[in-house]
C-alpha positions as CSV (number, residue, x, y, z in Angstrom):
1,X,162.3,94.7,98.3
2,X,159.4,92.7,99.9
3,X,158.7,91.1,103.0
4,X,158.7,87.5,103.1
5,X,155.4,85.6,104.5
6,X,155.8,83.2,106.7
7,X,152.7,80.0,107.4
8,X,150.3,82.3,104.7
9,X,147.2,81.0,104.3
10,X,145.8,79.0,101.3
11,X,143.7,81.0,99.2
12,X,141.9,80.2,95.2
13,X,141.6,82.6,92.8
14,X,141.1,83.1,88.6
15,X,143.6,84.4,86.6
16,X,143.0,87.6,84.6
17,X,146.4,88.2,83.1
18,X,150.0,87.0,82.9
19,X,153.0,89.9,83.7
20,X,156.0,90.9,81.8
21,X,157.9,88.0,83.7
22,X,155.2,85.5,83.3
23,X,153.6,85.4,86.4
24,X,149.6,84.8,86.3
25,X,147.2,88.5,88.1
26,X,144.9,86.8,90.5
27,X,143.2,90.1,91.5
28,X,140.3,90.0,94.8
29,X,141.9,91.8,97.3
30,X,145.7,92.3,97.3
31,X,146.9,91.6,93.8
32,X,149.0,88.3,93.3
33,X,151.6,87.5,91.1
34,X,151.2,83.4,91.2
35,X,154.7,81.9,89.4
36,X,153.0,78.8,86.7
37,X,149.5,80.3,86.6
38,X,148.4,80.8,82.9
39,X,145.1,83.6,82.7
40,X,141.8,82.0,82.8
41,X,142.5,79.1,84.8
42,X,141.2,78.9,88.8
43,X,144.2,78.5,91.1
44,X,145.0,77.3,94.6
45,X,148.0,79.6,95.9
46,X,150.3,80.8,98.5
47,X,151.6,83.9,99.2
48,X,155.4,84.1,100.1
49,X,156.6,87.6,99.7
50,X,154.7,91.0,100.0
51,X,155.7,94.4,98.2
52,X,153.4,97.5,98.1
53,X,151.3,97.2,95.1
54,X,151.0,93.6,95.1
55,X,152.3,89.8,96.7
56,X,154.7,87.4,95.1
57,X,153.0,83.7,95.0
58,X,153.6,79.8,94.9
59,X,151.3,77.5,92.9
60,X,149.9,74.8,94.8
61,X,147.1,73.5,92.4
62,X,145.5,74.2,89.0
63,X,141.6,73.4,90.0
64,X,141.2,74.5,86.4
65,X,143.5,74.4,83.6
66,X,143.4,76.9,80.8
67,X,143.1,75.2,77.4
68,X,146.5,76.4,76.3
69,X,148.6,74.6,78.9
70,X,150.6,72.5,77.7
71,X,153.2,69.9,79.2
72,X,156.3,71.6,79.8
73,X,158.9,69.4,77.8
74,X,162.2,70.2,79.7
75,X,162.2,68.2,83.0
76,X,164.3,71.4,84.9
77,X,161.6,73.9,84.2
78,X,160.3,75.8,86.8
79,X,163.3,75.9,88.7
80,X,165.9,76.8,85.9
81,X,165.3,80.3,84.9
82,X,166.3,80.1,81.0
83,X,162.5,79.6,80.5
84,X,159.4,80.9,81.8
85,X,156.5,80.0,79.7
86,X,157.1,75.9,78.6
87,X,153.5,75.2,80.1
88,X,151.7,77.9,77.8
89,X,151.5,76.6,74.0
90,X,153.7,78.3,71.5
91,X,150.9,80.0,69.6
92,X,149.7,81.3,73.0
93,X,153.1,82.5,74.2
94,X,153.5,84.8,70.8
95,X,150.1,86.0,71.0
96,X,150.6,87.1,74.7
97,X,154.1,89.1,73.3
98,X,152.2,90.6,70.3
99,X,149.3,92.0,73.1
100,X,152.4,93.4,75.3
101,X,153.6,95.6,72.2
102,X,150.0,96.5,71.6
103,X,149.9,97.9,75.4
104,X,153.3,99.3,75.5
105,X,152.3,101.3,72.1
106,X,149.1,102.1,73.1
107,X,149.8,102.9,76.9
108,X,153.4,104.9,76.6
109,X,153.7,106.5,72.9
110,X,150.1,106.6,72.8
111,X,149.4,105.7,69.3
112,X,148.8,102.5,67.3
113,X,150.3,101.4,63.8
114,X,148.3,101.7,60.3
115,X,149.0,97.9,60.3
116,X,149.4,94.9,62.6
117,X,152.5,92.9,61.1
118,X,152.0,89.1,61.2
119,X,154.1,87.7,63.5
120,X,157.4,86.1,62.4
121,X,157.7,82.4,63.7
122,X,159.8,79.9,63.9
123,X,161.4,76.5,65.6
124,X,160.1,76.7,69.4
125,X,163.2,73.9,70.8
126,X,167.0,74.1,70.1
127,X,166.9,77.0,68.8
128,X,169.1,78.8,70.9
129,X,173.0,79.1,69.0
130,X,173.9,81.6,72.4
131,X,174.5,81.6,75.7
132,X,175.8,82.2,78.9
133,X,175.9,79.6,81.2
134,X,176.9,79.4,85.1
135,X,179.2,76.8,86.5
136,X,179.7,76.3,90.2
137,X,181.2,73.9,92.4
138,X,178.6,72.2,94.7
139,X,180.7,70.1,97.3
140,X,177.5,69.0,99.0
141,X,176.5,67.7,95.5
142,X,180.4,66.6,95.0
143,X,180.2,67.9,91.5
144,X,180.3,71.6,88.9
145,X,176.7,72.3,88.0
146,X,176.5,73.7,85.0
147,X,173.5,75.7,84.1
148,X,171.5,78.7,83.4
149,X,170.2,80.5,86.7
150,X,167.7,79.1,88.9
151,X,165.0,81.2,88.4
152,X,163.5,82.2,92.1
153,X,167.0,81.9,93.5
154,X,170.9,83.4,92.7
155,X,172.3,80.3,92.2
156,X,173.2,78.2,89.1
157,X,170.5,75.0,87.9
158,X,171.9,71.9,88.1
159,X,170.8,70.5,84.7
160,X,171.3,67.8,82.3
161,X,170.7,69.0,79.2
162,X,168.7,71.8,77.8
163,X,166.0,71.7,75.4
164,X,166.2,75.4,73.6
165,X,170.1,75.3,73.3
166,X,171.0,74.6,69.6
167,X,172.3,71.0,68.7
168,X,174.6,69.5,69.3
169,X,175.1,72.3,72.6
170,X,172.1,71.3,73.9
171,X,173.8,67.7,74.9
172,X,176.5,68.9,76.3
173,X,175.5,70.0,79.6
174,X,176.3,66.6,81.8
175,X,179.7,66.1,79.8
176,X,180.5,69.7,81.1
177,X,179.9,69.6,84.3
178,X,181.8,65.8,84.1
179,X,184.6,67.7,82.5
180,X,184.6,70.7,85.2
181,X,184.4,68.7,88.4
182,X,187.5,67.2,87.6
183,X,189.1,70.2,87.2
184,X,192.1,71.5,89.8
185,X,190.2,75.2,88.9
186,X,187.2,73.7,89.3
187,X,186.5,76.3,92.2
188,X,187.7,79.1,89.6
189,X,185.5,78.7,86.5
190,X,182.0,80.4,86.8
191,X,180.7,80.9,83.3
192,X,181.1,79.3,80.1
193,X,180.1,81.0,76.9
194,X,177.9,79.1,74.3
195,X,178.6,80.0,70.5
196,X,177.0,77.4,68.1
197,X,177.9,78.5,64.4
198,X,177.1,76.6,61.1
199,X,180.6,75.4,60.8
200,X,181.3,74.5,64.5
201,X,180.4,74.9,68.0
202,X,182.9,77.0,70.6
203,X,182.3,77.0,73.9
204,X,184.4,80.0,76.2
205,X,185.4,79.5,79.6
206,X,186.0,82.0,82.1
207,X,189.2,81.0,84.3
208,X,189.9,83.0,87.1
209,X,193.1,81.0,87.7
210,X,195.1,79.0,85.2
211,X,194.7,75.7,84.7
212,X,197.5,72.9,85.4
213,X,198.9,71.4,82.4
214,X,196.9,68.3,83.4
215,X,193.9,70.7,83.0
216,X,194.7,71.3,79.8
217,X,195.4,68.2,78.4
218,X,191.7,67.1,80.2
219,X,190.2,70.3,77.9
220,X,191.7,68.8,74.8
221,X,190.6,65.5,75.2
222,X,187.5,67.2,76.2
223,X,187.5,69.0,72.5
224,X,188.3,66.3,70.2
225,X,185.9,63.9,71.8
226,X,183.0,66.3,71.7
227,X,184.2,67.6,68.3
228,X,184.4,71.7,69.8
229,X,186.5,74.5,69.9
230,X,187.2,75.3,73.4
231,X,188.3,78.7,74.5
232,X,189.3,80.2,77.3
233,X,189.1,83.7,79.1
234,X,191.2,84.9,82.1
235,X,190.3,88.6,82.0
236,X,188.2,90.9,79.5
237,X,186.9,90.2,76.7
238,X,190.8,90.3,75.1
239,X,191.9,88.0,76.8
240,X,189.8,85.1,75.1
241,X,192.3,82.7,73.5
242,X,191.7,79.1,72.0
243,X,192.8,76.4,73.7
244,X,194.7,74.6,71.0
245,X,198.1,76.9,71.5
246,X,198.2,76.5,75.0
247,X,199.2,72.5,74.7
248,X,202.4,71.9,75.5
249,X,203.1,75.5,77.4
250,X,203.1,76.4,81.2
251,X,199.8,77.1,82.6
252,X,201.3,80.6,83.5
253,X,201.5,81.9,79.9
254,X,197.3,82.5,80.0
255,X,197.9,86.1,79.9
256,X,195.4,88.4,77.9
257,X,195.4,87.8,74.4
258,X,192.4,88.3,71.5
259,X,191.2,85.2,69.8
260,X,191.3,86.2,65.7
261,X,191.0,90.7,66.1
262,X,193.4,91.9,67.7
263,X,192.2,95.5,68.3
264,X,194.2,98.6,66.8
265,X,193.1,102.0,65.9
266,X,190.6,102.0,63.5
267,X,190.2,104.8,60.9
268,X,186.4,106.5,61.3
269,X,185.8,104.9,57.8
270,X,186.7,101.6,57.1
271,X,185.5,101.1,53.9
272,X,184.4,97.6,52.5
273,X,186.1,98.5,49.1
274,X,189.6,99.9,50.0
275,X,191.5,96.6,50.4
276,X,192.5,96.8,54.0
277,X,190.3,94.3,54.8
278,X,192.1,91.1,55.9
279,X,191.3,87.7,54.5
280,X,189.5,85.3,57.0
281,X,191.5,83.2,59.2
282,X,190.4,79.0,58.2
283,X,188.5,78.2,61.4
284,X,186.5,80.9,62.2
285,X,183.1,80.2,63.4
286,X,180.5,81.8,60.6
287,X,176.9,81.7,60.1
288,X,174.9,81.7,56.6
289,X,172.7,84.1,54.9
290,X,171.5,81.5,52.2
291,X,168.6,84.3,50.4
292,X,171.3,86.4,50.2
293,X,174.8,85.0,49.4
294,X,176.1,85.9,52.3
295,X,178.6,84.2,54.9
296,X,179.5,86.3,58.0
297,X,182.2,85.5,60.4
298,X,182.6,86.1,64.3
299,X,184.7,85.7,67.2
300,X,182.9,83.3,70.1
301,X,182.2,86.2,72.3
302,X,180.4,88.5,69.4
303,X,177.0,89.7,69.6
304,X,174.9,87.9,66.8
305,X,170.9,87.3,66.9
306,X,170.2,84.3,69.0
307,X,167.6,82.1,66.6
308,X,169.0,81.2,63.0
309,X,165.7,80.8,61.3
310,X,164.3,83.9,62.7
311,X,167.2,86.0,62.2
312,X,166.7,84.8,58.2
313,X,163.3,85.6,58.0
314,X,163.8,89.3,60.0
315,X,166.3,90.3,57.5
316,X,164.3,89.3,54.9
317,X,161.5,91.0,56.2
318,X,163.4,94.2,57.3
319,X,164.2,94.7,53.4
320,X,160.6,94.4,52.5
321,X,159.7,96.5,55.0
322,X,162.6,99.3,54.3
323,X,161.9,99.0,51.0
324,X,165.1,101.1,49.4
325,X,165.2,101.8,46.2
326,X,168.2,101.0,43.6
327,X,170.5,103.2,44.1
328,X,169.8,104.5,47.1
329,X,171.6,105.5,50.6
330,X,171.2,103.2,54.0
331,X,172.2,104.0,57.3
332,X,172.3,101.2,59.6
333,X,173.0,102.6,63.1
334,X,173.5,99.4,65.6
335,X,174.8,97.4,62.7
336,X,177.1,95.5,64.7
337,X,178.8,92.4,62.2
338,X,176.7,93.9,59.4
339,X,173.9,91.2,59.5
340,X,171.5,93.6,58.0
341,X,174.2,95.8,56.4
342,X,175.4,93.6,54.1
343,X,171.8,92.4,52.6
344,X,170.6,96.0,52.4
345,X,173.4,96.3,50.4
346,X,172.7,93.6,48.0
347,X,169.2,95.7,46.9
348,X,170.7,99.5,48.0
349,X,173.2,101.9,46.2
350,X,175.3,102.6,49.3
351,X,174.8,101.1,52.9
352,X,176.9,103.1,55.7
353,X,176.8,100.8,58.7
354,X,177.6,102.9,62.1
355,X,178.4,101.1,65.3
356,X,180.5,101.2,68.6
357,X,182.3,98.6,69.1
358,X,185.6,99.2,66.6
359,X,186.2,94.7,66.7
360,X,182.6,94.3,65.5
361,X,183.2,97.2,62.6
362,X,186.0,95.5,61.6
363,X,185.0,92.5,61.1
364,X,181.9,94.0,59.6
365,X,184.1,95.3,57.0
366,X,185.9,91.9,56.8
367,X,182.5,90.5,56.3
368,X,181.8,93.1,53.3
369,X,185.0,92.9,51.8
370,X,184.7,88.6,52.1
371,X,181.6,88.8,50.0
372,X,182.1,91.0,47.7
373,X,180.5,94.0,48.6
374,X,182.4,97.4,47.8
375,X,179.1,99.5,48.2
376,X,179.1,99.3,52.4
377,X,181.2,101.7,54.5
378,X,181.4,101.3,58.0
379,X,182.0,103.8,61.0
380,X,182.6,103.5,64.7
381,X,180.3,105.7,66.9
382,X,179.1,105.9,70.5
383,X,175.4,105.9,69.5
384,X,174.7,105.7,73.3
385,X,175.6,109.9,72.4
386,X,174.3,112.5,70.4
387,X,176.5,112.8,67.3
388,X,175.8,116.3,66.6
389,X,173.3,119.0,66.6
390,X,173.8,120.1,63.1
391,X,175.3,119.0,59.8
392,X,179.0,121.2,60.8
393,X,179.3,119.1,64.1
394,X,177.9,116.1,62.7
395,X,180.4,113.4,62.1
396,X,180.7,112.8,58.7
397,X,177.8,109.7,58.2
398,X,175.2,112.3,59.8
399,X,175.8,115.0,57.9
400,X,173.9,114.4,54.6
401,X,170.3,113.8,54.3
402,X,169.0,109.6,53.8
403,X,165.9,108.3,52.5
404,X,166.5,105.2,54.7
405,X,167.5,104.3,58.1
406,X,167.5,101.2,59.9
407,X,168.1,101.0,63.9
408,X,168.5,98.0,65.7
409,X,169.4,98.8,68.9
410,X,169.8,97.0,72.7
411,X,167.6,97.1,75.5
412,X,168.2,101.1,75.8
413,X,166.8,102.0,72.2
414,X,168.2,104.5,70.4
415,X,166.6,107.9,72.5
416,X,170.1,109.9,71.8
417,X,169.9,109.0,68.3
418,X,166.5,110.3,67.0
419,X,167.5,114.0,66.6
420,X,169.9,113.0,64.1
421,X,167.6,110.5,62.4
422,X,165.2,113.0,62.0
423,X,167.6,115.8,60.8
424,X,168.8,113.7,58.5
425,X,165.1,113.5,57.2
426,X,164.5,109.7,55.8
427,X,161.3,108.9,54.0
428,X,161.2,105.5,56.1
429,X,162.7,104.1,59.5
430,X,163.2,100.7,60.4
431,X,163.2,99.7,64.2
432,X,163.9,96.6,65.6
433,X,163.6,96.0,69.0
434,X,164.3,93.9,71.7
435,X,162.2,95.7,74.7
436,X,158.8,97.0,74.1
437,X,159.4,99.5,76.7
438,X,161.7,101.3,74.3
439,X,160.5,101.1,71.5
440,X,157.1,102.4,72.8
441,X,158.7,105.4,74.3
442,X,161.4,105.8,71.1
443,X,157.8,105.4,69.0
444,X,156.2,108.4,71.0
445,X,159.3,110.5,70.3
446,X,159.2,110.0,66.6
447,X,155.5,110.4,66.1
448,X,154.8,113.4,68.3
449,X,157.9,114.9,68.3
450,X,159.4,114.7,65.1
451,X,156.2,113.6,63.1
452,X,156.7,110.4,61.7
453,X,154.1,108.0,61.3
454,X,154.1,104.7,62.5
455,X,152.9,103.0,59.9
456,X,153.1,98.9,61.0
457,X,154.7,97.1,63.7
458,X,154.7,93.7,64.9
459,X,156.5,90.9,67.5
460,X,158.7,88.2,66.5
461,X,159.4,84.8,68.1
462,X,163.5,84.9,68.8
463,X,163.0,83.5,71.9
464,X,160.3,80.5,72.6
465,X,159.8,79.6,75.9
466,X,160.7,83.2,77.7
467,X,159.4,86.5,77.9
468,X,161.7,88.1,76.3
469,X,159.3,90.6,73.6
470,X,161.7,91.2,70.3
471,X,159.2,93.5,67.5
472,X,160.1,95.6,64.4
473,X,158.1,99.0,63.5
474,X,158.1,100.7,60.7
475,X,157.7,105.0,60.5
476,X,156.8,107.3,57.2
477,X,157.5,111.1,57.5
């Protein structure tokens, strides 16, 4: 926690550097951390909050602009937190990401790849098919705001639209927060999830009390007019329900139900090919794999990668990269819905797709099973935990060598799981990341502890506009 400064004085500076959040380094003195200052450019600043190693600061002035600035084309940035870097152009904000992987690598596993990967671009606007977006009742404002969080404070933007949400979600702010203010739980409805699939768009809200049947019938006129499925959530995540039942009931009956999974025990293989797999309900909310015949469904709340066009082109470099051979054994560790399961299984012999969450393996086996594929398996792990230290404790997807492995984990990466991955000796491994911190210290393990080598690694572009660092590496024993 810092100190904040009260009547600081003015001060001007050059920027050396930009930090993982996106702030510009004025160094000189006590280090600065100036919020809209790109590196190279000579600022005029403020400082508002002091810490140890360095001082949080306000732009006042660029005196001179770095040739990469660019005019930030959302009119809420700089106070909506969703992005952080609409004033630095595109090519600019990927080149900074690939430079913080280099660092991470070089700084914390201490080792750099054979090969620099070009970076996977894509659509820098509306590209965004989730998120999680904050509602609140403002009664000085008389109205719901409906937004992302403000970035320098806890509270939610008030905006209009938003410019990296997929279409037609990235319209719909205003008729929200229209929709919400005259709501009786207007008070009682702080988040509403954003799913945009290629079949339709759902959004989820979260309802801490139910709404009045005049609620309800205000949320379906609210669907059919905006041409959405509208679901709502009183508790957990099982308690997510559509909309379209509840017309006609009491308010009262919003008790926890799932939407199209209900979850059940789960045998530790569900395989693809054994008929269990139940056939798709009509309306639910897919996404397309076009270079690989593949359709995958989801529930609204599901985890799937957040950029379409870039999620296409990772998978279809992840294969290249992996490179299996016909025939061959995959384990996919993360897999989640199967997004890169069911593709690796298009090229591989066998595909064994282990994950935690037993709604996502079984709709990854519903996903198999709806396309076709008999040659995936899937099994539900805590990878957050070692599985075993040796092939007689080992469950029974880590007990048998694999000349491939893909991991694709969150923020954490996949520490707990690189004993096994390298007991199980694979001739290649496939990381994706989504924090360089990670993957850098994962990278260090696998090189210097277990002797892989890492031989390329690169960023990708998933998310335009922040500075959030997604990559892939690729190791050889």
């Amino acid at each position: 926690m810092g100190n904040r400064v009260l009547n600081a004085a003015e001060e001007e500076g050059v920027v050396a550097a930009i930090t993982h959040e996106g702030e510009g380094i004025v160094r000189g003195g006590k280090t600065a951390f100036v919020v809209g200052a790109l590196p190279g450019e000579r600022v005029r600043f403020q400082r508002t909050k002091r810490h140890k190693q360095h001082d949080d600061a306000r732009l006042l002035e660029v005196l001179a602009p770095a040739a990469d600035r660019v005019q930030p084309r959302c009119a809420h940035f700089g106070v909506c937190g969703g992005c952080a870097l609409q004033h630095l152009a595109p090519e600019s904000q990927l080149a900074a990401k690939q430079l913080e992987l280099r660092d991470n690598l070089e700084r914390v596993a201490q080792v750099l790849p054979d090969e620099w990967l070009e970076p996977l671009r894509g659509p820098v606007w509306n590209y965004r098919r989730r998120a999680r977006l904050g509602a609140k009742y403002v009664a000085k404002k008389g109205r719901v705001v409906v937004g992302f969080r403000e970035r320098s404070a806890p509270y939610v933007a008030a905006l209009d639209r938003c410019e990296v949400l997929a279409s037609p979600a990235d319209a719909l702010i205003a008729p929200l927060s229209e929709l919400l203010t005259g709501l009786s739980v207007r008070e009682r409805l702080p988040q509403i999830e954003v799913a945009v699939a290629d079949n339709a768009v759902a959004l989820v809200l979260r309802v801490l009390t139910p709404p009045s049947p005049e609620d309800l019938a205000k949320l379906r006129a609210f669907e059919k007019s905006h041409n959405v499925r509208l679901y709502l959530q009183s508790a957990g995540i099982d308690s997510v329900r559509r909309l379209a039942p509840l017309i006609g009931e009491e308010a009262s009956t919003l008790v926890a139900s799932p939407v199209e999974v209900r979850p059940g025990d789960l045998p530790p293989n569900l395989n693809a090919s054994s008929g269990t797999a139940q056939p798709p309900a009509e309306s639910a909310l897919s996404y397309r794999l076009p270079a690989f015949d593949l359709t995958f469904e989801f529930a609204p709340t599901d985890f799937i990668q957040i950029n379409a066009p870039i999620n296409e082109a990772l998978v279809s470099r992840a294969i290249e990269l992996l490179a299996p051979e016909p025939g061959s054994t995959v384990l996919d560790l993360f897999c989640g819905l199967g997004n890169f399961t069911l593709p690796l299984a298009r090229r591989a012999g066998r595909v064994i797709g282990v994950e935690g969450d037993r709604d996502l393996v079984k709709r990854a086996a519903a996903n198999a099973a709806r396309n076709g594929i008999a040659t995936a398996e899937f099994h539900v792990a805590d990878l957050s935990q070692p599985p075993g230290d040796t092939p007689a404790t080992a469950p029974p997807w880590a007990k048998s060598s694999v000349p491939y492995v893909l991991l694709d984990p969150p923020r954490a990466g996949a520490r707990e799981m690189l004993p096994t991955v390298a007991r199980l000796s694979p001739k290649r491994v496939l990381y994706i990341s989504c924090h360089p911190g990670s993957l850098a210290r994962d990278t260090g393990m696998l090189v210097h502890q277990y002797g892989f080598r890492l031989r390329a690694a690169g960023a990708l572009d998933m998310f335009p506009h922040t500075t959030h660092v997604e990559s892939l590496a690729v190791f050889e024993s």
